[in-house]
C-alpha positions as CSV (number, residue, x, y, z in Angstrom):
1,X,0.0,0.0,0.0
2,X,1.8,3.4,-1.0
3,X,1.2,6.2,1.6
4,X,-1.0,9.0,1.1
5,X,-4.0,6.8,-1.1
6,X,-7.3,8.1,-0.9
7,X,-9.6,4.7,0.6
8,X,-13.2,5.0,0.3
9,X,-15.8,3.1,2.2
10,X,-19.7,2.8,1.9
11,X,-22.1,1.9,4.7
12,X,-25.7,2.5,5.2
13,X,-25.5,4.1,9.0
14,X,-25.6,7.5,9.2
15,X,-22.8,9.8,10.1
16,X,-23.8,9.8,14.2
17,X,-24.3,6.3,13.9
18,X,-20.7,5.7,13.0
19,X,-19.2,8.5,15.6
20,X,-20.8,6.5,18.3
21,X,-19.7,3.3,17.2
22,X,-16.3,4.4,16.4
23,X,-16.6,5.8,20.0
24,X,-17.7,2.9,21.6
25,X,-15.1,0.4,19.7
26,X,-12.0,1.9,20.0
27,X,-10.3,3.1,23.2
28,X,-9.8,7.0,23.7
29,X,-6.1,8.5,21.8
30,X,-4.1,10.5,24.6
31,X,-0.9,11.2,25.0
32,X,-0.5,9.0,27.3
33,X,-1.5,5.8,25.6
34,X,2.5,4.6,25.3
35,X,2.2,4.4,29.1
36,X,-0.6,1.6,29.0
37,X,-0.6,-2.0,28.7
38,X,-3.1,-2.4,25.9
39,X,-2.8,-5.7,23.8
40,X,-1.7,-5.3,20.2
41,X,-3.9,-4.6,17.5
42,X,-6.2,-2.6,20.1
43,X,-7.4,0.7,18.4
44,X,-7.2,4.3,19.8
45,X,-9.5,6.9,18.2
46,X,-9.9,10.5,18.6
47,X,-12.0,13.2,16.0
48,X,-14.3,16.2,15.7
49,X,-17.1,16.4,14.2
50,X,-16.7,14.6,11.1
51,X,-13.5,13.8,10.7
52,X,-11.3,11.1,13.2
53,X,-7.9,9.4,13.6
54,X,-7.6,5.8,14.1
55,X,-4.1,4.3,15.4
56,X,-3.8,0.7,16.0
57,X,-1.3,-0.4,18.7
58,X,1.8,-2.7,16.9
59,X,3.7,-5.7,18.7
60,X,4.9,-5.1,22.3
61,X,8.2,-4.9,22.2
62,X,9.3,-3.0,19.3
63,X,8.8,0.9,18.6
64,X,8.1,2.0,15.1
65,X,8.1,5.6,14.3
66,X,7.1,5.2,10.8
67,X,3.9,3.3,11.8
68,X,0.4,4.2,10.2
69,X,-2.3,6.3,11.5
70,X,-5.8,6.7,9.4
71,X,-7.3,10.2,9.1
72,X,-10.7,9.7,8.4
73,X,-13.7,12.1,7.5
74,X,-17.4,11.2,7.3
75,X,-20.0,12.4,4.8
76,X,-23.6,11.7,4.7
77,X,-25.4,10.3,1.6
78,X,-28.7,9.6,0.8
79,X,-27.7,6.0,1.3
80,X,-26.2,6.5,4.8
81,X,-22.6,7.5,5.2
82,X,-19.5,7.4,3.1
83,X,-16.3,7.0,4.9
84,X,-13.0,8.5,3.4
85,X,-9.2,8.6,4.6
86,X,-5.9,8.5,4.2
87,X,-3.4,6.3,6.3
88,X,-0.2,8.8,6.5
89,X,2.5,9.2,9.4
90,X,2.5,10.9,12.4
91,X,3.1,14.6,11.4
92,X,5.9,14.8,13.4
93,X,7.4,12.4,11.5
94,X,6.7,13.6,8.7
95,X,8.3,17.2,9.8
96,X,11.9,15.4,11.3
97,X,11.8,13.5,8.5
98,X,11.5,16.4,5.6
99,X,14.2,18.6,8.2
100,X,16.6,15.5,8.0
101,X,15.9,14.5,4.1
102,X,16.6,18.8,3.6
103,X,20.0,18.5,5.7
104,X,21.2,15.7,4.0
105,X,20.5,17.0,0.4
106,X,22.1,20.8,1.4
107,X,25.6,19.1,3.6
108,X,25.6,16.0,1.0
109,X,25.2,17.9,-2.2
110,X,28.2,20.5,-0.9
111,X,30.0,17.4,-0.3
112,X,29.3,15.7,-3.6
113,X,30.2,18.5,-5.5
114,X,33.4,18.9,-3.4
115,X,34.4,15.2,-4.3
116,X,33.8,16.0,-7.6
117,X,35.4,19.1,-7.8
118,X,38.8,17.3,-6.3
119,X,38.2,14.4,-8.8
120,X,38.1,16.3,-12.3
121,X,40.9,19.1,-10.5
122,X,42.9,16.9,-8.9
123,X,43.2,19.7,-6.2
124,X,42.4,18.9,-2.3
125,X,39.3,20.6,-0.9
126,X,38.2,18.6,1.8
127,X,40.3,18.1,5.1
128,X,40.6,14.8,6.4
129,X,41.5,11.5,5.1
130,X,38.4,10.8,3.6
131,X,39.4,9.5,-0.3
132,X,37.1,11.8,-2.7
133,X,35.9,8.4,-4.6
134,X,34.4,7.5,-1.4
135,X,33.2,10.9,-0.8
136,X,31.2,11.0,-4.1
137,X,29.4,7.8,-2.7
138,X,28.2,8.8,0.8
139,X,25.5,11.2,0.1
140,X,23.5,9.1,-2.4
141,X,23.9,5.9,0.1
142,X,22.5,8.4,3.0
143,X,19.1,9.2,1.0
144,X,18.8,5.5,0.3
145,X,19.3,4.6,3.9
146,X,16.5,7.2,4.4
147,X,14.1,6.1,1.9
148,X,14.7,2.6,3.1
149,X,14.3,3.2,6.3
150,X,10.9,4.8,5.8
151,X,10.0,2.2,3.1
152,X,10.8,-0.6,6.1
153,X,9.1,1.4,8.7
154,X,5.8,1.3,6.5
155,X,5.7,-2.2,5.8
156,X,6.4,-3.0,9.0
157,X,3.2,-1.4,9.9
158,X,1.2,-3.5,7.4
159,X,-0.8,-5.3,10.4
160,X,-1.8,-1.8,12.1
161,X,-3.5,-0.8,8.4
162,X,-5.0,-4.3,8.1
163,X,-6.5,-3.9,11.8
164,X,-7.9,-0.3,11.3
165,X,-9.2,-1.9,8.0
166,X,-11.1,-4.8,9.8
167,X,-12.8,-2.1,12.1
168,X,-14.0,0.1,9.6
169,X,-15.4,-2.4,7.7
170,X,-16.7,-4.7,10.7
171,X,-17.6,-2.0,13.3
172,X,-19.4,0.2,10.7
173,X,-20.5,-2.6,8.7
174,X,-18.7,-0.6,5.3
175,X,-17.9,-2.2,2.3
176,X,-15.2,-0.9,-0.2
177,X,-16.2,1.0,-2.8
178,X,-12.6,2.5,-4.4
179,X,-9.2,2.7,-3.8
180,X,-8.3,6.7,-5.0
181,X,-4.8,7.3,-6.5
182,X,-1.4,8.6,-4.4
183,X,-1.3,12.2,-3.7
């Protein structure tokens, strides 16, 4: 599943059926919900109005930052409710993760060119004993750590989509109607 695609759900409650449902399944999102001893799989919840975030909790001992949470909006139909979201990353992530992929292009791309420079010259620019063949090689292998590491951290969250999945579609008795495109 890429991040950022559009899922789109059908069922025939209405909109303040499925808050109260949501509600009642799912256990309340706070801060604080690292400090408890929920089982795996269990779902937190938290919204206004129309719109929610479901998070479901991964295994027990390990700690994924890149881990999937659903934002979610309701929209009422003649034919009851149509449920649409997105499963993204914690904004914060997504921040530290722009600020980092940004430091590493600006410092790696000054090194790069650096390398490059004392390649095709011949003349030293960079202190140290770091060989400029090497040089050349270290910023690229950096962004493809990143993107790896995000890419890993995703799939690694593949049971916590397929949970919030099951409730949607179980809890608010919806059935899939389209699978939108990556934005």
């Amino acid at each position: 599943m890429r991040i950022g695609r559009e899922l789109i759900w059908h069922t025939r409650l209405s909109v303040i059926e499925c808050q109260v449902l949501i509600e009642k399944s799912t256990e309340s999102d706070t801060p604080f919900r690292w400090l408890r001893s929920d089982n795996p799989g269990t779902v937190y919840s938290s919204g206004h109005a129309r719109s929610f975030r479901l998070f479901a909790k991964g295994p027990t001992f390990s700690r994924n930052s890149f881990e999937p949470y659903f934002y979610g909006s309701l929209e009422k139909t003649t034919e009851g409710t149509i449920i649409r979201g997105k499963f993204r990353m914690h904004p914060f992530v997504v921040v530290f993760m722009t600020i980092w992929f940004g430091g590493l292009t600006a410092g790696g791309g000054m090194m790069l060119m650096a390398a490059l420079s004392e390649l095709l010259t011949g003349k030293r620019i960079m202190q140290g004993n770091l060989s400029p063949f090497l040089a050349v090689f270290i910023p690229p292998g950096m962004i493809l750590f990143g993107i790896g590491l995000v890419a890993w951290g995703w799939q690694a969250g593949r049971r916590q989509r397929e949970r919030i999945e099951e409730v949607i579609e179980t809890t608010l008795q919806a059935r899939r109607i389209a699978s939108g495109h990556a934005s």
